[in-house]
C-alpha positions in Angstrom: 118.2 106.4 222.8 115.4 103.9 222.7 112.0 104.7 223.9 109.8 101.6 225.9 106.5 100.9 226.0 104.9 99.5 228.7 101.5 96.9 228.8 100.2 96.3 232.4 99.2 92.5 232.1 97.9 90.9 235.5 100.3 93.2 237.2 103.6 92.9 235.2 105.2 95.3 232.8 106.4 94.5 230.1 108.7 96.7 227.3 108.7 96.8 223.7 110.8 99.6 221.7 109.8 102.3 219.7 112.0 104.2 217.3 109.3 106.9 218.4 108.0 108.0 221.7 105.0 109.1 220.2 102.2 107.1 217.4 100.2 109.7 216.3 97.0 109.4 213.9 95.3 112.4 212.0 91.8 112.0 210.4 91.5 112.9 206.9 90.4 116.5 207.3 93.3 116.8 209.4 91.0 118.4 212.9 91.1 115.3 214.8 94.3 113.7 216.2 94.9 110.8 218.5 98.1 110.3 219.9 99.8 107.0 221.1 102.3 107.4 223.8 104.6 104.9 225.0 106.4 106.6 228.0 105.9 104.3 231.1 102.3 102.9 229.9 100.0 102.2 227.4 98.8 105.6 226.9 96.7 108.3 224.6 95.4 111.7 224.1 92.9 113.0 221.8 93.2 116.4 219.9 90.3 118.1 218.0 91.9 121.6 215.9 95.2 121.4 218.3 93.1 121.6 221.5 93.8 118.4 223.9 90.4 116.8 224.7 91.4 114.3 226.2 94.2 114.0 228.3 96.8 111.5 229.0 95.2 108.5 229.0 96.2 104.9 230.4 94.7 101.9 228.2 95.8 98.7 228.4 94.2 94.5 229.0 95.0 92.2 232.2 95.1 88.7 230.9 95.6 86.2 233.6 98.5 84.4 232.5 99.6 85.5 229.5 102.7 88.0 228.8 103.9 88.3 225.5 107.5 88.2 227.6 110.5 90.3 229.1 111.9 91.3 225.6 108.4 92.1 223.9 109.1 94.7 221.8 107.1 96.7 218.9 107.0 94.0 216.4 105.6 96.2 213.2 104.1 99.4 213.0 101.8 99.3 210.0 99.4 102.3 208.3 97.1 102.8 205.8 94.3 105.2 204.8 91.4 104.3 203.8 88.6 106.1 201.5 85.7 103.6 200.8 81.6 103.3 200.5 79.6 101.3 202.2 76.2 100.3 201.6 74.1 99.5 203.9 71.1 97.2 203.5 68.9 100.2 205.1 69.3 103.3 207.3 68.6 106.7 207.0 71.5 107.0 204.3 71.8 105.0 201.3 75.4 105.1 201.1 77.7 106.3 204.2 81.5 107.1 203.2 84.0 105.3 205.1 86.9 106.9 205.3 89.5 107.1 207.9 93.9 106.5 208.6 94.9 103.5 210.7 97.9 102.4 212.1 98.6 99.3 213.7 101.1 98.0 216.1 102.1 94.7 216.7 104.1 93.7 219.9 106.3 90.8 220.1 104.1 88.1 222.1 100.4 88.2 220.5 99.3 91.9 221.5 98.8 94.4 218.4 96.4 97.8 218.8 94.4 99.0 215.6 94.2 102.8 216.2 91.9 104.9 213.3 90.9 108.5 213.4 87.6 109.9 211.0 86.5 112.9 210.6 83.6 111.9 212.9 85.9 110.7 215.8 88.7 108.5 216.9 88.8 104.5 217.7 90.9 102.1 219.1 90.8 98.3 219.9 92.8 95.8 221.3 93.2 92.4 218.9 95.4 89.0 220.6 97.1 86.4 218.7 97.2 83.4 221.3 96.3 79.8 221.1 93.5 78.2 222.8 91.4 80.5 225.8 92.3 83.4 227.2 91.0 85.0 230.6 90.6 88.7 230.8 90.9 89.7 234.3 90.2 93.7 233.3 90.5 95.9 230.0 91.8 99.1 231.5 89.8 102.1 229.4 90.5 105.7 230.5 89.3 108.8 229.4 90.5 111.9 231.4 88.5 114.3 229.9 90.3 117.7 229.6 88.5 120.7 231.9 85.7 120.7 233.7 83.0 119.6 231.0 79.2 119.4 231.7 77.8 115.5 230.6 75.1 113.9 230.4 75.2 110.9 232.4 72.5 108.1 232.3 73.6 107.1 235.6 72.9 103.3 237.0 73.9 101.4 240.2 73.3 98.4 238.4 74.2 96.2 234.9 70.6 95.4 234.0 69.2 98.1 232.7 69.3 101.0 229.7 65.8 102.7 229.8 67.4 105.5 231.8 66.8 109.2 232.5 69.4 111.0 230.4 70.9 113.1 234.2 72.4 116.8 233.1 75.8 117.5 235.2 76.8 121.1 234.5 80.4 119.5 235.2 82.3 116.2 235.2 83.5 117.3 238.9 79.6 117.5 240.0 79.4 113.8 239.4 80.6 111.8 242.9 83.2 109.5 242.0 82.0 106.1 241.9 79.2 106.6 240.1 78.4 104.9 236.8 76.6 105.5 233.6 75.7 103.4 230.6 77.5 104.7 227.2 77.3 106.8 225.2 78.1 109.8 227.5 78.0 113.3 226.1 80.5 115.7 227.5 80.3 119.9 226.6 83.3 122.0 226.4 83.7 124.9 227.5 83.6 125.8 223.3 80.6 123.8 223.4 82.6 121.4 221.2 80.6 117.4 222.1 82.7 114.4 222.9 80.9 111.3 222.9 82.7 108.6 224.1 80.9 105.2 223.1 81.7 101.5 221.9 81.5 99.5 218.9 81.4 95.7 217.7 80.8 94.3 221.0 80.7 90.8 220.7 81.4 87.5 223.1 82.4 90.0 225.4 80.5 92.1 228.2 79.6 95.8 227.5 81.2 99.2 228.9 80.1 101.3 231.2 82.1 104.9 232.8 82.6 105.3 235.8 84.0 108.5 237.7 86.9 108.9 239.5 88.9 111.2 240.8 91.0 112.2 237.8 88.7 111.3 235.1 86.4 108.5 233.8 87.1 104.8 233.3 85.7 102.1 231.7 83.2 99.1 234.0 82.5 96.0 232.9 80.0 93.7 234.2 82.1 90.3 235.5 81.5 87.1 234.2 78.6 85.0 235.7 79.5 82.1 238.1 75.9 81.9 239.1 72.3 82.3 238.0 68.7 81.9 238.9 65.3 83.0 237.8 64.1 86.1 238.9 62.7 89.6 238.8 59.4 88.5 237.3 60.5 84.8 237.4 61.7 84.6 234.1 64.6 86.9 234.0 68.0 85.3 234.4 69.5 86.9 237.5 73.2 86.8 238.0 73.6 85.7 241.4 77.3 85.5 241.9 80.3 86.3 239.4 83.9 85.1 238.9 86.5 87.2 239.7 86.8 88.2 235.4 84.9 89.8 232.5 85.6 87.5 230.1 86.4 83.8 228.9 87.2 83.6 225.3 89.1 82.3 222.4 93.0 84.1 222.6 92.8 84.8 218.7 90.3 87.9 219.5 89.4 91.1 218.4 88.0 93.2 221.3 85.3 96.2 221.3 86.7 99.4 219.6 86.5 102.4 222.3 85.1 105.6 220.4 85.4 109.1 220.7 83.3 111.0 219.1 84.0 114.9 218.4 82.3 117.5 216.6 81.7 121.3 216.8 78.1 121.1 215.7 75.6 119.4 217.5 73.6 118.6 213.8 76.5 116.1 213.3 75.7 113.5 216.3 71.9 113.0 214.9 74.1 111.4 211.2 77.1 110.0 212.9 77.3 106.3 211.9 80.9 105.5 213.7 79.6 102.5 215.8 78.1 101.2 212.9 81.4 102.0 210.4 83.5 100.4 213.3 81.1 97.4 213.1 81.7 94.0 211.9 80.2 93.8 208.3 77.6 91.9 207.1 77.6 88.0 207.2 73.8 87.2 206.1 73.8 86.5 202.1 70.4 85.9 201.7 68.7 88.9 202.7 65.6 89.5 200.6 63.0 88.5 203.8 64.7 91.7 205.4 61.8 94.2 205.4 61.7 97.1 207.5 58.4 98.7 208.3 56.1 100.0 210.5 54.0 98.0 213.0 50.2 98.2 214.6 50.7 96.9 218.0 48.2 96.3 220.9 50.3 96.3 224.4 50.7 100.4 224.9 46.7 100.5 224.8 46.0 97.9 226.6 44.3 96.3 223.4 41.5 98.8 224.3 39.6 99.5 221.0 36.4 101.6 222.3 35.1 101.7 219.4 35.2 97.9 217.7 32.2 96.1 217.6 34.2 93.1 219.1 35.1 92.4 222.9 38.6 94.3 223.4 41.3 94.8 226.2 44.2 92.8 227.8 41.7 89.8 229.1 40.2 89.5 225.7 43.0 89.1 223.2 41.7 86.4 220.9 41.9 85.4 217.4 39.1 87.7 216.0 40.8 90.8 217.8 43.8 90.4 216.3 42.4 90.1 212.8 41.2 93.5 213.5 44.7 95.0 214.1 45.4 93.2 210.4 42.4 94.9 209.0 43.6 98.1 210.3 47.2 97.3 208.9 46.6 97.0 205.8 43.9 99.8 205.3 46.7 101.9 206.4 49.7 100.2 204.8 51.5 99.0 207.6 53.4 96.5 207.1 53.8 94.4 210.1 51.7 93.3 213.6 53.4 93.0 216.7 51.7 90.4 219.4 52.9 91.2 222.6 52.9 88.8 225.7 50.0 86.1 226.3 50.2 84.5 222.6 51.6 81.5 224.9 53.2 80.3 227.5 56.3 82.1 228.9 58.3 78.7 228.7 57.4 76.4 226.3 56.0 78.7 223.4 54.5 75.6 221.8 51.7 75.8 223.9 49.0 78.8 222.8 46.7 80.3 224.3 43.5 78.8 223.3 41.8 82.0 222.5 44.6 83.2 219.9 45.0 80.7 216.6 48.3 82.2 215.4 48.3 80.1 212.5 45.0 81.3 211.4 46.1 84.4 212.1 49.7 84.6 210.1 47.6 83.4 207.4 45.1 86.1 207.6 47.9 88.5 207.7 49.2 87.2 204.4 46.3 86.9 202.6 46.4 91.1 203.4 50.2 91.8 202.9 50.8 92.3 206.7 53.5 90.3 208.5 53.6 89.1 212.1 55.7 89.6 215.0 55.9 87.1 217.8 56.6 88.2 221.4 58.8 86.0 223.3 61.5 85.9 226.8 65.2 85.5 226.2 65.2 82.8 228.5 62.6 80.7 226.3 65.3 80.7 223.6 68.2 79.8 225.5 67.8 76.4 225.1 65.5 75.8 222.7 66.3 78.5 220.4 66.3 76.0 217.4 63.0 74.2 217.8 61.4 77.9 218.9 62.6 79.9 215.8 61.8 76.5 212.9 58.4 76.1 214.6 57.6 80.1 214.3 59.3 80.5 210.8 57.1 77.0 209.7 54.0 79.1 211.1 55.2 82.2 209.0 56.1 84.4 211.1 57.8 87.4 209.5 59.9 88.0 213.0 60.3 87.7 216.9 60.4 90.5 220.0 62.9 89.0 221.9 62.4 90.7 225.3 64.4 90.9 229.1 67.6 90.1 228.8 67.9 92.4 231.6 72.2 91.8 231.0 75.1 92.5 229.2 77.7 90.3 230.8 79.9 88.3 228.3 77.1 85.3 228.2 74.5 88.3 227.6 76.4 89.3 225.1 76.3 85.7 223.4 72.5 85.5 223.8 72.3 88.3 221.2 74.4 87.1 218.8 73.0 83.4 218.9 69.6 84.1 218.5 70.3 87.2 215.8 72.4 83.8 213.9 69.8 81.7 214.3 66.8 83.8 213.6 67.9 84.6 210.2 68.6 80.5 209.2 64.8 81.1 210.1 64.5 83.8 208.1 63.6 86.1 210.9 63.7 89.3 211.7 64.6 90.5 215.0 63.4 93.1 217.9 65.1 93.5 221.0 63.8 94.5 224.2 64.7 94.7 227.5 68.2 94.6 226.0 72.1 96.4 226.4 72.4 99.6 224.1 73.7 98.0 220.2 77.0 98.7 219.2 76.6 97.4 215.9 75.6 94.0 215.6 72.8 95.6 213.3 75.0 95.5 210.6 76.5 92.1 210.7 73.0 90.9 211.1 70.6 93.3 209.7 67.6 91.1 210.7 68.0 92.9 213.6 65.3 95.7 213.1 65.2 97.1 216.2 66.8 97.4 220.2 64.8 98.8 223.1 67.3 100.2 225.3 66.0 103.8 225.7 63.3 105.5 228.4 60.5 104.7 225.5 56.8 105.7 225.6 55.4 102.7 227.8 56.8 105.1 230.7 53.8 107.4 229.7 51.8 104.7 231.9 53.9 105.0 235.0 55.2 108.4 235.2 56.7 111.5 233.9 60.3 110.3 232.4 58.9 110.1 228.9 58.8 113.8 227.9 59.2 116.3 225.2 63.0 117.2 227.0 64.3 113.9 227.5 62.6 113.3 223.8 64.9 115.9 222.2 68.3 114.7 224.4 68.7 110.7 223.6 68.4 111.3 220.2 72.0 113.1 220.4 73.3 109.8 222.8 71.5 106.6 222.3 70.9 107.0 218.7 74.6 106.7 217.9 74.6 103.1 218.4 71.3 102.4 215.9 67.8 101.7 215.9 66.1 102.2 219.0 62.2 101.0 219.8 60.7 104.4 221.2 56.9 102.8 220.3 55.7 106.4 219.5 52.1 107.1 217.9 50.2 108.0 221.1 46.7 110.1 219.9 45.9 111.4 223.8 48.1 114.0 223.7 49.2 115.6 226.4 50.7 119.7 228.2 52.2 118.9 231.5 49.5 120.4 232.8 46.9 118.0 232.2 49.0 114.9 231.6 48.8 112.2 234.1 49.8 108.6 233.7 47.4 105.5 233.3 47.5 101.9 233.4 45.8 100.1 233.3 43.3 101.9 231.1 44.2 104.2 227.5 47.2 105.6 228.4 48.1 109.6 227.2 51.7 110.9 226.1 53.4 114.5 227.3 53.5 116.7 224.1 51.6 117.9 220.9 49.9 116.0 218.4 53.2 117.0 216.2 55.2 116.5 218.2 54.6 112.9 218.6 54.3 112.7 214.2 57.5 113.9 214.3 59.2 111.4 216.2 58.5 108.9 212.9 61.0 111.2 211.4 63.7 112.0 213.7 63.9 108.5 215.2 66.0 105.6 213.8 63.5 103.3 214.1 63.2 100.3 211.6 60.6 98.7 212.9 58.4 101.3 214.1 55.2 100.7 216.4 52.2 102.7 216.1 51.5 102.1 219.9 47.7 103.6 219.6 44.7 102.3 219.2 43.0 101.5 215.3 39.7 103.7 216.9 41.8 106.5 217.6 43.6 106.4 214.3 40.3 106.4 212.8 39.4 109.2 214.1 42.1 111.4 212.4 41.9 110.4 208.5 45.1 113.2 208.0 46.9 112.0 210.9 46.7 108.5 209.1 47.6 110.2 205.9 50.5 110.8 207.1 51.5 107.9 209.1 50.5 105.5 206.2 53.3 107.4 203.8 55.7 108.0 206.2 58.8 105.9 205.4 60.9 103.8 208.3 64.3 103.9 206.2 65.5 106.7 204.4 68.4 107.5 201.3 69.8 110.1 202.2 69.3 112.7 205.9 69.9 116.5 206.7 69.7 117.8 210.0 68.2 121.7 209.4 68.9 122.7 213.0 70.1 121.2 216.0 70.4 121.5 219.6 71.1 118.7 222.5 68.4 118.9 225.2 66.2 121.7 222.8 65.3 121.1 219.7 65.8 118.8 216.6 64.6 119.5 212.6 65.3 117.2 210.4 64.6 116.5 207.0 64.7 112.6 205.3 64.5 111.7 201.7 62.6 108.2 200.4 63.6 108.5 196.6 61.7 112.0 195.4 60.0 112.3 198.7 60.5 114.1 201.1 59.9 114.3 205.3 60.8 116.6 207.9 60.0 116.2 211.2 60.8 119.0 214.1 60.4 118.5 218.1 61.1 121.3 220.5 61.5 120.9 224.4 59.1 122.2 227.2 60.2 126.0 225.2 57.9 127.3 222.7 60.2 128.5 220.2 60.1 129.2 216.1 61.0 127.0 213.4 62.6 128.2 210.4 62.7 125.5 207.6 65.2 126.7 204.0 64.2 124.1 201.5 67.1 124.3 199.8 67.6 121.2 199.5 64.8 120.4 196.9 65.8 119.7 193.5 66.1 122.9 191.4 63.4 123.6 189.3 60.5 121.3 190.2 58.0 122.0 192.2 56.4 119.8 195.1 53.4 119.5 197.4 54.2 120.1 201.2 51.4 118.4 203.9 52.2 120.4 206.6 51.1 119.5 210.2 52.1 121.9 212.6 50.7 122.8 216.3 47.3 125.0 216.9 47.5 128.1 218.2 46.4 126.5 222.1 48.3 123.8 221.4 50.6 124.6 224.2 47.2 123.5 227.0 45.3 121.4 224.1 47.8 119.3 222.8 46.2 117.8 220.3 44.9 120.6 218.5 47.1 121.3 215.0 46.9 122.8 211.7 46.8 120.5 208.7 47.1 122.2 205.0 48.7 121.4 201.9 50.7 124.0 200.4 53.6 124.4 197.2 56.8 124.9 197.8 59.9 124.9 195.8 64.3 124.8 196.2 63.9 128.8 197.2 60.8 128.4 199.4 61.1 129.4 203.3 58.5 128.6 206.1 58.8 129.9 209.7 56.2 128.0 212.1 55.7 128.7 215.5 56.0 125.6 217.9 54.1 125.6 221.2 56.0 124.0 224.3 56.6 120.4 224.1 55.3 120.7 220.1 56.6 120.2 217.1 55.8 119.8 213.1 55.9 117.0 210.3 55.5 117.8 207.2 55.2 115.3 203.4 57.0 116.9 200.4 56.0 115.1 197.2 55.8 115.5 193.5 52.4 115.5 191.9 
C-alpha cells in the first residue's frame, strides 16, 4: 500500500507517493542520522548514535498561490555522497574536507528538498522550480527538541539587533513560550551532547530566528517591509509597517539550509565550518586585493593619545592625527587603519570634513604599507552605492565599514549582498557592522573580512555585558557563522572589582592582560582592530611583540581543551609558527598545554605570556619569558579569574 506525503502550502494539502514511508540520511561516520517522514506532513527527526534528538518535526513553505497540484507526487528521489576539499581563500584552516550523503526529492509541481547529513551535523533546504515571482507567506521550521535541554538563548523582542547577552536556561521548558532568540542556539543534553541549530546561505531572503512554544521551538522570520522611515539616530532605516509575507522573490529559488549541529565534545563547535560548507561558493575571480590583517583604530579610545605631542581626542580628528595611527601601523606591522565616523558627512560622503584630507592620508598610508578603511552608514549606499564605492576605490581605499543596518528582513538581506558585489568591482574589502549574524556570504564574497554582530568590546564603555564569561560562551555560538568584529586589544585591564565603564574618556576592559592577548587567537577575526591607544601600546614593547607577529588567518587549528561558558585553549598554526591562546571565565583554574602537536624532532622558541601572581585584583600584571620547548614538552600555568595566556612558538 502506497505511503503520501503531505506539503502544507497556503493552507492546502497536497499528496505525493512514496514507495517508502520513511527518507532516511546517515553521515559518513555513520553517528548522525536524519530522517524524512512523509506520514500526514512534511516531517523529520534527527538521530545522533541511535538516540532521537530531535523529535518529529513538521517543515514545510506556504506560497500564496502556488500548489504543485492534487496529484503531486514524489517525482525522483535522487542520492549521492560526497568526499571533496575545499580551499578556502583564508580561515583558520587551509583546507576543510567536505564530505557529506545527500538525497534529494523532487515532487511533481516545482517543490524538491536537498537533505545532507556530515559528520559535523545535518542540513536541509527547500529549492522551487516556478516561473516568474513567488510570494512566501511562511517557511514552516520546527525543531522539537527531545527532553528537557538547558540552551543558551540570546533572547530579543525585536529584529534589529545581534549584540546580545548569550541568557543560560537550565531547560528549554524555563523559557516562556513566545519568546525569541537570534540563531545559533545551543541546547545541552542531558549526556551533555550540543545541538546547535543555525542557518546557512541566506540570501534575498530574511533571516531566522526560534521561537518557543509549547511543544518545542520554531523558526521566525522578520516580514517583508511595506514601509520605512529614518530613525533611531536618524539615519537608520526603520521598518515602519510590513506586508502580510517574508519574502518576494524569483520562483526558481534555493532557500536558506536549516542546520543542526551535533557533537559530543564541546572542542568541535570552536572548528565547525558547516555554515560556511553549506554556503554558496565563491563568485569573485580576481581576488589578489583580498588581504586580511589587523587594524589600528581610533573610536574605542576616543582618539585619546596622552602621550602624542599632537592635539588628540574625538573633537580633534584631523589629518596630522591620523598619520600618527599610520606611523604607529607600520612600526608595528599592521596592516590596515580603520577611520571611524566624522571622516564626512553621514549622507553624501563626498563632502569631508575639512580637518581630515583622506587623500593625503591614503597616500601616506601607502607610501608606509598600511591600507585604509573608510567608515560609512548603510543608508549612504543604498542609493548611491556605485558613485560611493568608484570614488573611495579612485582615493585608494583598501576597504569600507559599512555600519547600522539595524535589519535582516528580505531587503536587509539584499543590502548585504549588493554592496559585498559591488565593493569588490571596487576592489574593496568589506566590514560589517551593526549587521544580522553571517551565514556564509563570506565565502561567496570573501571581501567580506569581517561582521559585527556579537556583544563586542565597545560595551566596556557602557556597562558590564563585555566580560571574561560571556567572552568564553559566543565563541561556541556566534562563531559558527564566521568572522566576527570583537575589536579586542584594550591595555586598561580590568578584575570586576575595580572595573567600571567610561565614556567618554579611555575606556578599561573586564579581564587580564592575557586574557585580552588571547582573544587574537581564539577569535575568528580577519580583520582584527587593536581598539587601544598607540601611547599605551608603547608602553608594553612585549605586549607589541606579540601583537605585531600574531597572525589574523591561520592553516591549520587544534582546540587543546574546551568548555562552553568556561574555558577555551586553542592552538593555531601560520606555516612553522605557532600560537596558542587560552581564556578562562570569572574561575581561576590551571591550564595544561601537551605540545604534541609540534613537529617531531625540531625544537622551537615559546614567548609565553601568562597572568602574574595578583593578577586576579591587578589585571594587568603578567609574566613574559621565552623558553624551549619541543613535540614531548608539557606546561601547566595557573590562570587567575577572568585571565588567560598567549604564547608565540617559532623556530630560530
Amino acid at each position: 500500500m502506497m505511503k503520501y506525503l503531505y506539503i502544507l502550502l497556503i493552507g492546502i494539502l497536497f499528496f505525493t507517493s512514496c514507495k517508502k514511508g520513511n527518507i532516511e540520511i546517515v553521515s559518513p561516520d555513520s553517528k548522525l542520522k536524519i530522517v524524512i517522514e512523509t506520514k500526514d506532513s512534511l516531517s523529520y527527526r534527527a538521530l545522533f548514535n541511535e538516540k532521537e534528538i530531535v523529535t518529529r518535526s513538521v517543515i514545510g513553505l506556504e506560497l500564496e498561490g502556488k500548489t504543485p497540484g492534487i496529484n503531486a507526487r514524489i517525482e525522483n528521489i535522487q542520492s549521492k555522497s560526497v568526499n571533496e576539499t575545499i580551499e578556502p581563500l583564508y580561515g583558520k584552516f587551509k583546507l576543510l574536507s567536505d564530505n557529506y550523503n545527500e538525497t534529494r526529492i523532487d515532487f511533481e509541481g516545482g517543490c524538491s528538498l536537498i537533505v545532507r547529513a556530515y559528520n559535523e551535523g545535518v542540513a536541509y533546504r527547500f529549492i522551487t522550480d516556478f516561473d516568474g515571482e513567488i510570494i512566501v507567506k511562511n517557511e514552516i521550521v520546527n525543531v522539537n527538541i527531545a527532553g528537557d535541554p538547558a540552551v543558551i538563548f540570546q533572547e530579543t523582542s525585536n529584529y534589529t539587533s545581534w549584540e546580545l547577552m548569550q541568557i543560560d536556561y537550565t531547560s528549554a521548558s524555563a523559557i516562556s513560550d513566545g519568546k525569541r532568540s537570534i540563531t545559533p542556539v545551543l541546547f545541552t543534553m542531558p549526556d551533555n551532547v550540543k545541538v546547535v541549530v543555525a542557518e546557512s546561505d541566506v540570501r534575498d531572503y530574511p533571516g531566522m530566528y526560534l521561537e518557543k512554544s509549547a511543544r518545542g521551538f520554531s523558526g521566525d522570520f522578520a516580514h517583508y517591509p511595506d514601509s520605512t522611515a529614518l530613525g533611531s539616530w536618524g539615519f537608520v532605516s526603520v521598518v515602519q509597517r510590513t506586508k502580510d509575507y517574508i519574502a518576494k522573490t524569483d520562483g526558481k529559488k534555493e532557500f536558506p539550509w536549516r542546520v543542526i549541529i551535533v557533537t559530543e565534545d564541546d572542542k568541535k563547535l570552536l572548528t565547525n565550518e558547516l555554515v560556511y560548507k553549506l554556503a554558496t561558493p565563491q563568485v569573485l575571480t580576481d581576488v589578489s586585493w583580498i588581504k586580511p590583517g589587523k587594524a589600528a583604530w581610533e573610536w574605542w579610545h576616543d582618539a585619546i593619545l596622552p602621550e602624542a605631542d599632537i592635539p588628540s581626542g574625538m573633537a580633534n580628528r584631523n589629518t596630522a592625527l591620523y598619520k600618527h595611527y599610520i606611523d604607529f601601523a607600520a612600526e608595528n606591522n599592521l596592516e590596515y587603519l580603520m577611520i571611524d565616523a566624522g571622516w564626512s558627512h553621514i549622507f553624501d560622503l563626498s563632502q569631508i570634513n575639512p580637518k581630515v584630507d583622506i587623500k593625503e592620508i591614503i597616500n601616506y598610508g601607502k607610501s608606509k604599507n598600511v591600507g585604509v578603511f573608510l567608515w560609512c552608514v548603510a543608508m549612504a549606499l543604498t542609493d548611491k552605492a556605485d558613485e560611493y564605492l568608484k570614488m573611495m576605490h579612485d582615493w585608494g581605499a583598501a576597504g569600507i565599514k559599512v555600519d547600522f543596518f539595524d535589519r535582516d528582513d528580505q531587503l536587509a538581506m539584499d543590502w548585504y549582498e549588493t554592496i559585498a558585489r559591488k565593493a569588490a568591482e571596487n576592489k574593496l574589502m568589506v566590514n560589517f557592522h551593526g549587521c544580522s549574524k553571517p551565514t556564509g556570504m563570506q565565502r561567496m564574497y570573501p571581501n567580506i573580512v569581517n561582521y559585527e554582530a556579537v556583544r563586542g568590546g565597545e560595551c566596556s564603555k557602557w556597562d558590564l555585558t563585555a566580560n571574561p564569561k560571556h567572552h568564553v560562551t559566543f565563541p561556541f555560538t556566534r562563531m559558527l557563522g564566521g568572522t566576527l568584529d570583537y575589536t579586542p586589544g584594550a591595555m586598561r585591564n580590568c578584575s570586576p572589582q575595580l572595573f567600571r565603564p567610561i565614556d567618554p574618556g579611555l575606556p578599561s576592559a573586564q579581564g587580564t592582560r592575557c586574557h585580552e592577548l588571547a582573544m587574537f587567537v581564539v577569535y575568528d577575526q580577519y580583520l582584527a582592530m587593536l581598539c587601544d591607544s598607540p601611547s599605551e601600546y608603547r608602553k608594553d614593547a612585549n605586549v607589541m611583540k606579540f601583537l605585531s607577529n600574531v597572525p589574523v588567518t591561520f592553516d591549520n587549528t587544534i582546540v587543546l581543551d574546551a568548555e562552553v561558558g568556561e574555558y577555551i585553549l586553542i592552538a593555531k598554526q601560520k606555516g612553522e609558527n605557532w600560537y596558542i591562546g587560552g581564556m578562562t571565565d570569572w574561575a581561576a583554574r590551571n591550564m595544561t598545554i601537551d605540545f604534541s602537536f609540534l613537529d617531531k624532532g625540531k625544537e622551537y622558541k615559546a614567548d609565553i605570556y601568562k597572568d602574574g601572581d595578583d593578577a586576579g585584583l591587578w589585571a594587568t600584571h603578567y609574566v613574559y619569558k621565552v623558553e624551549d620547548v619541543n613535540s614531548d614538552s608539557k606546561m601547566t600555568f595557573p590562570v587567575a579569574a577572568g585571565g588567560g595566556l598567549a604564547l608565540r612558538i617559532y623556530r630560530q
